[in-house]
N, C-alpha and C positions, 0 to 999 in steps of 0.2 A: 584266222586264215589270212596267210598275204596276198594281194595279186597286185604284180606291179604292172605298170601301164607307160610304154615310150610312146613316140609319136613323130612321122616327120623326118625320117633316118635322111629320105633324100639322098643315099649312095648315087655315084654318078662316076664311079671309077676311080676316084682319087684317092690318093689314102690319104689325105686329111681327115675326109667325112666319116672312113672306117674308124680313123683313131678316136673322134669324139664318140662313136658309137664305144670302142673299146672302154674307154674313160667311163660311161653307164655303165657297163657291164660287169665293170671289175669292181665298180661301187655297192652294182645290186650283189654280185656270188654272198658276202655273207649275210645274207638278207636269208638264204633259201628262200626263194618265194616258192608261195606253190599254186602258183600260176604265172605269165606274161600274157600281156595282149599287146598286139601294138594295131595304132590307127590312122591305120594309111600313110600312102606313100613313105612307102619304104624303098623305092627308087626313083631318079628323073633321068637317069641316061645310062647309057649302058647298060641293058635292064636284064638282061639274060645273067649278064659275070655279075652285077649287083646280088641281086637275088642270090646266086647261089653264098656270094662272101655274107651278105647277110642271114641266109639260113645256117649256115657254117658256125659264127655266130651265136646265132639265138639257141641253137641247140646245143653250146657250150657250153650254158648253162645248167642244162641237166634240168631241165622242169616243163613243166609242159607248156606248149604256147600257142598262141592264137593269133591269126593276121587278118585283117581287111583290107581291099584297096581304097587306095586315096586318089583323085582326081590329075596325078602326075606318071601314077604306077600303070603298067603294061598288061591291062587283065588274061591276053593271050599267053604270055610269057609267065606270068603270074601263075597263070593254071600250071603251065608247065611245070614251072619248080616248086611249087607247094601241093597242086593236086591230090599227090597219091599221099599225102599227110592229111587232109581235112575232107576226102571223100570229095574234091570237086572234078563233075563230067562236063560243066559247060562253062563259057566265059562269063558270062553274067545272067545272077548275078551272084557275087562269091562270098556268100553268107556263112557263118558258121556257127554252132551252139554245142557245148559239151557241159557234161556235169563233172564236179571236181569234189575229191573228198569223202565220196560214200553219198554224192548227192548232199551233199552241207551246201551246195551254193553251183549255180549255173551261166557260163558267162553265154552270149550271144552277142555276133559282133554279125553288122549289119551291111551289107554292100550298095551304100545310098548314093554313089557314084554316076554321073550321066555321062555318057560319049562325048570327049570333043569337050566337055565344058568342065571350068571351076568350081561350079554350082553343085550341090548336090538335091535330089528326090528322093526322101522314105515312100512316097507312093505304090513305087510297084514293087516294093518289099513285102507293104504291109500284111496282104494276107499270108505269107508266109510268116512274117512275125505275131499273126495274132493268132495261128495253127500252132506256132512255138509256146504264146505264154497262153494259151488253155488247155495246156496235156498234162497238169497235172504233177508238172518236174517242181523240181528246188527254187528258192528264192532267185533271180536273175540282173545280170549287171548286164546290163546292152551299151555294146560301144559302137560307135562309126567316126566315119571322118570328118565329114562339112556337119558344124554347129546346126542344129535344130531351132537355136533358141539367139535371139538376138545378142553378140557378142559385146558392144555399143565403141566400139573401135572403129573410127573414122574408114568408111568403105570399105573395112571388110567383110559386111553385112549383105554385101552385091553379089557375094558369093556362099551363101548360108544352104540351109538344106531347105529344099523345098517341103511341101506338106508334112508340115510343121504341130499343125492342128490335128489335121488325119496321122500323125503317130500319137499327138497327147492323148486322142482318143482312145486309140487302139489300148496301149501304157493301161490308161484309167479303168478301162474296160474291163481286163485282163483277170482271170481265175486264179492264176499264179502271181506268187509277189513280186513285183518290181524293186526293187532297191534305189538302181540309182542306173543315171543315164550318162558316157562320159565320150568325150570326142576329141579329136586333134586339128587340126587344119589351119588353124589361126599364128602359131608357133608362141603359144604365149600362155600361162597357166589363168586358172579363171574357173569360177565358184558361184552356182546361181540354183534356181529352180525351174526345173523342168517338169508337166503333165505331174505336178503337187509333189516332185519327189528330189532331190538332191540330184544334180547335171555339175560335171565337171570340164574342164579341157585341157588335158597334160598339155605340158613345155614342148617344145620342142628337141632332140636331138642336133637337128641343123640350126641355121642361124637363126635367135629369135629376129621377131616383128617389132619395130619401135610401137612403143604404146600412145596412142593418138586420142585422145578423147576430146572434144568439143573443143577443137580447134588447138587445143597445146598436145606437145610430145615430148618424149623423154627421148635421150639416146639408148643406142643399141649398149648394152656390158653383160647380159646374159649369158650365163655357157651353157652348154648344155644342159638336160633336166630330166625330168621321171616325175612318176606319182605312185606313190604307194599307197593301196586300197585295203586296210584295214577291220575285216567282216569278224564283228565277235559278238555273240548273244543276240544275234539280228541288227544288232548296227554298223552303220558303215563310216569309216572318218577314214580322211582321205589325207595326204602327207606331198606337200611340195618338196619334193629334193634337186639343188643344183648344184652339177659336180664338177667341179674347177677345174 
C-alpha cells in the first residue's frame, strides 16, 4: 500500500505556488497512491479561493485524501471547504481517521494546532486520540503539523508541538498498532524516533527552510518534495521524493 504525504502547500493566490503543487501532482498520478494526506497549512492567504484551487486539486487525483490544519490555515474557512468531505461540525479541532483497503492500514491525522500561535498542543486532542487507537481498528499512521519531537534546527524548536510526552504515552499505551508518526511544518524532510516507533516530516511543497544546525547552514536549492509511505507485510519504509 502507497500513501503519499505533501506538506506546506502554503497557496496564497499566486499561481506560482499552484504550479509547484502541480509539479507534485503530476509526479505522484503514476504512482496511484491509495491514499494522500497532507499536513497542514495548505493555505496562508486568500484562504477561501486557496482552498477550493487546492481541493480542485487534490481530488484530481482520483484517490482518497486526508487534511489537517497547520498553524497558518483558516480553521473557519477550512471547515467550510472540506467539512462535508471529512464529517467536520466544528472548528476545532479538525481531526480525522479513516480506514483504507478492507482495513489493511488506518491513517489519523491530528488537529495539534493553537489559536493565534506557531506552536502546536497534542494535549487536547489526546483523549480523542486514545478513543481512536483503543477501538480495535487497523494498524495506524498518525499525521500532524508542528513536530512532536525535537527537529534539532536552529529555532525552529520555539515552535514544536506541545505535550510531547503526553502523546508518547498515549502512542505507547495504545491497543492498536501504531506504525509510525509523521508531520510537516519545518519545510525540510527528516527521519527519527518517536514514542519507540519511526516519526518522519515530509518536504515541503513551498519554499524549503535553510538547514541550520549548530550554528552552520546551507543554502536554500530545494524544490519541492513528497514522501512516499510504503506499508507491506507490516512494514513501513518511507521515500523522500524531490521534483524539479
Amino acid at each position: 500500500m502507497i500513501i503519499a504525504q505533501l506538506s506546506d502547500i502554503h497557496a496564497e493566490g499566486s499561481a506560482e505556488v499552484l504550479q509547484r503543487l502541480d509539479r507534485v501532482l503530476d509526479w505522484l498520478r503514476p504512482m496511484r497512491p491509495d491514499a494522500l494526506v497532507v499536513s497542514g497549512d495548505l493555505a496562508e492567504a486568500e484562504h477561501q479561493r486557496s482552498y477550493r484551487e487546492v481541493r480542485e486539486r487534490l481530488e484530481s487525483l482520483d484517490a482518497p485524501f486526508f487534511v489537517v490544519p497547520g498553524n497558518v490555515d483558516d480553521h473557519r474557512l477550512m471547515l467550510a471547504a472540506f467539512g462535508d468531505r471529512f464529517g467536520w461540525t466544528q472548528e476545532r479541532p479538525l481531526n480525522v481517521s479513516a480506514r483504507l483497503a478492507g482495513d489493511a492500514l488506518r491513517v489519523i491525522g491530528l488537529d495539534v494546532t493553537v489559536a493565534g500561535a506557531h506552536h502546536g498542543d497534542a494535549r487536547p486532542v489526546l483523549d480523542w486520540l486514545a478513543s481512536e487507537l483503543n477501538s480495535g481498528g487497523p494498524p495506524a499512521l498518525i499525521f500532524q503539523h508542528q513536530h512532536p519531537f525535537p527537529c534539532g534546527i536552529d529555532g525552529k524548536d520555539r515552535n514544536i508541538c506541545l505535550g510531547g510526552d503526553e502523546l508518547a504515552r498515549v502512542i505507547e499505551e495504545a491497543h492498536d498498532e501504531v506504525i509510525a508518526l509523521t508531520c510537516g511544518h519545518v519545510h525540510r524532510p527528516m527521519f527519527t524516533r518517536f514514542a519507540n516507533r519511526s516519526a518522519t516530516m515530509a518536504p515541503s511543497v513551498a519554499r524549503a527552510n535553510r538547514l541550520r544546525i549548530d550554528g552552520r547552514e546551507s543554502g536554500i536549492s530545494d524544490p519541492p518534495g513528497l514522501l512516499i509511505h510504503h506499508y507491506s507485510a507490516g512494514q513501513l519504509v518511507s521515500h523522500v521524493v524531490m521534483v524539479s
